[in-house]
N, C-alpha and C positions, 0 to 999 in steps of 0.2 A: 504494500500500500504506500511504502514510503516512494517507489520509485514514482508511481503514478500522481503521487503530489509534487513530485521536483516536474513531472512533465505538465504538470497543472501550471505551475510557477511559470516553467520554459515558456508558455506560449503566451506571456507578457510582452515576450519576445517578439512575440508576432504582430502581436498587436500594436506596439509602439513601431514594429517597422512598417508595418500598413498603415497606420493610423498619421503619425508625424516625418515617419524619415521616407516616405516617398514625397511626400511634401518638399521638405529639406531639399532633397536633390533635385526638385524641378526648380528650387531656386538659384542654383547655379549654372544650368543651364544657357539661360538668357546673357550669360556676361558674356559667353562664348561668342553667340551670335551677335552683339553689341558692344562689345567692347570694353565695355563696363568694367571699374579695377573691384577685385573680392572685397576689396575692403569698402564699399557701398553695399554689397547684395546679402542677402540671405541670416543669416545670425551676428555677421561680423561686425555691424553699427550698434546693436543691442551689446554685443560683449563689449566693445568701447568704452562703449557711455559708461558697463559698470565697471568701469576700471583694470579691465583684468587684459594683461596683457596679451600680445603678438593675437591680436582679435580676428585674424586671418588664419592663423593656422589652430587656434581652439574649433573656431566656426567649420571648419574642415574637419575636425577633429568630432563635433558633437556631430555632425551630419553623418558621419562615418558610423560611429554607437548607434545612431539613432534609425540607421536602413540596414547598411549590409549587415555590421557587428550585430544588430538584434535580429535579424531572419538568422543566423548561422549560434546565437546563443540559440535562437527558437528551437534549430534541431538538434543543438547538445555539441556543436563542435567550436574547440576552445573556451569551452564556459567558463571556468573560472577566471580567465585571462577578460574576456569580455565582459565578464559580471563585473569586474574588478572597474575596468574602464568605465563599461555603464553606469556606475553607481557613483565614479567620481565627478562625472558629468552630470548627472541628476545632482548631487551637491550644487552646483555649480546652477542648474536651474533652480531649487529650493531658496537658494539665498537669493539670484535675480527674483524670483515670484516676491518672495517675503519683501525684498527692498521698492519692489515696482509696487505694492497695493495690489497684486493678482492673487485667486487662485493655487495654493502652492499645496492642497493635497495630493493634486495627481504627480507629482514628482515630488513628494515625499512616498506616497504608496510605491511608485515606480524605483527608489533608493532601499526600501525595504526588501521588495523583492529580488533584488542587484543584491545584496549584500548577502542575502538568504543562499541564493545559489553560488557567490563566491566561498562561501562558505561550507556549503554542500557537494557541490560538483553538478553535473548533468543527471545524474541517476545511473538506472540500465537502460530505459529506453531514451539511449543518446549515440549520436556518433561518435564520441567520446569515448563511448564502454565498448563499441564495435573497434575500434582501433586499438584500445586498449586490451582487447582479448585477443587479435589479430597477433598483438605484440608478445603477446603474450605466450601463447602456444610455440612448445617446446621444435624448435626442427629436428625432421627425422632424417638421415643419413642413410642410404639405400647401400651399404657396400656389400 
């Protein structure tokens, strides 16, 4: 029962990368086609403003956790590396919510669960535990 609650957890995963980080990434898109420098589009003028530095390569950096990095914790591969990531980045949105006047349950819930699975790992039903049993298995020598 325990594994089937970490793949409960996991698909927070899913949901923050369908839900926000496809979002994320159609905001970067347009600088391609326009020309536009990163540090106007997409998260990079909101990290600015709250002070936190190289607000171009965070913004890169949160988009990344918040599409690819959450569909590939979804199925279990790299989790704790990615939980780890995601959870620091959820920091990072908690205190902008708190300081902006928004909203900052859902990336407080979303920090909870990041930490839960860094903590955890992926379970069994992960790619994580299929490579790890892959690795695992003894090679046999035919001589």
């Amino acid at each position: 029962m325990l594994d089937l609650g970490l793949l409960a957890l996991r698909s927070a995963g899913f949901l923050l990368a369908f839900t926000f980080g496809i979002q994320k990434i159609g905001w970067y898109v347009a600088p391609f086609h326009s020309n536009a420098p990163f540090a106007s589009v997409g998260l990079a003028p909101l990290i600015s403003k709250m002070g936190f530095p190289a607000s171009v390569i965070l913004a890169l950096w949160i988009t990344f956790n918040e599409s690819i990095g959450a569909f590939l914790l979804g199925c279990g591969l790299g989790t704790r590396i990615l939980a780890i990531s995601s959870a620091l980045g959820m920091i990072g949105a908690l205190y902008t919510s708190v300081q902006l006047g928004e909203d900052w349950l859902r990336a407080a819930l979303y920090l909870i669960v990041f930490i839960a699975l860094s903590l955890t790992g992926a379970g069994k039903f992960s790619i994580d535990r299929l490579l790890h049993m892959k690795k695992a298995k003894p090679i046999s020598s035919d001589v």
